[in-house]
Each structure stands twice: as C-alpha cells, then as structure tokens.
N, C-alpha and C positions, 0 to 999 in steps of 0.2 A: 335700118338706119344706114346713111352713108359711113364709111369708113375716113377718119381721118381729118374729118371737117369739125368735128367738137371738142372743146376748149379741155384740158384735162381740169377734173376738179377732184380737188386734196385737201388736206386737213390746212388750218392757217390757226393762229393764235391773235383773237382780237382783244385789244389794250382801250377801257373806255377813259374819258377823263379823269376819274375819279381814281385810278391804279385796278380797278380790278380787271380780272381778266375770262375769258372763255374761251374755247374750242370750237368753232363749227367747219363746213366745210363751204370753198369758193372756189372760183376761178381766178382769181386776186395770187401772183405772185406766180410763189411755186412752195412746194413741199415743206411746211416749217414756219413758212413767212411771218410775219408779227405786225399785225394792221394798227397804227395808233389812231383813234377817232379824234378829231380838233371838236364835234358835237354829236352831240348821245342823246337821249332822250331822258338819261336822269341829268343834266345839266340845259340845254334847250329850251327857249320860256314857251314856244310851243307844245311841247308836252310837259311844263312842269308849272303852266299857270303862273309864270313869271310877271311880275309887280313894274315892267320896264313902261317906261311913257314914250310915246312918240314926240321925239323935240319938230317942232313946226315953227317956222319963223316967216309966215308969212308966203307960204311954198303950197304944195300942192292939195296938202292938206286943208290947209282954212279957204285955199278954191273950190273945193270940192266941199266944204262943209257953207260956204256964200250959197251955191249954187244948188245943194239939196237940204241943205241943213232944215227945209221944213216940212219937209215932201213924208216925212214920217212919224210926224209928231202926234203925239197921243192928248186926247182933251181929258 
C-alpha cells in the first residue's frame, strides 16, 4: 500500500437516539470523538415498520396514483 494517502482510523464513541451508547472504530473525527446519530435504526420507520402516512394534497402522489392506480389491480 501506498504510504500516507489513508485516513487514520481510531476508536470513536457513538451516541444513538435513544442515550445508549457503543464503541466502534471510523475515520469520523479523531481519537475519542463522540458521534450523536439525529436517525438510527431503533428510531427510523424504515427499519422500525413505522405507522407514518404520506400527507398528499393533491401533489404527486394522487398523480401518480390517476395515472397507474390500475395498472396493478388484482380481480
């Protein structure tokens, strides 16, 4: 490998939403550093099957549902 062209990577302390915390290692910061996450995946409705609705008023949503909304319909 070249010499001097790779990012050092060190210990960091990552903080999820919830307060709990772990240890891994990154290129993020320097030596010590404390990473706060704003989305995790125990908070995220992506990985947590979140119950959110898409507000639609008439936007791209209900165009796209005029213009395929039959194209896959089940008899």
């Amino acid at each position: 490998m070249k010499q001097g062209i790779h990012p050092e990577y060190h210990s960091i302390k990552v903080v999820m939403t919830d307060g709990t915390e772990f240890v891994t290692r990154s290129c993020f910061g320097a030596e010590g550093s404390v990473l706060n996450l704003d989305i995790d995946p125990k908070s995220h409705p992506a990985w947590t099957g979140g119950t959110q609705q898409l507000m639609d008023r008439g936007g791209r949503l209900s165009r796209f549902n005029n213009k395929f909304g039959g194209l896959f319909a089940t008899k």
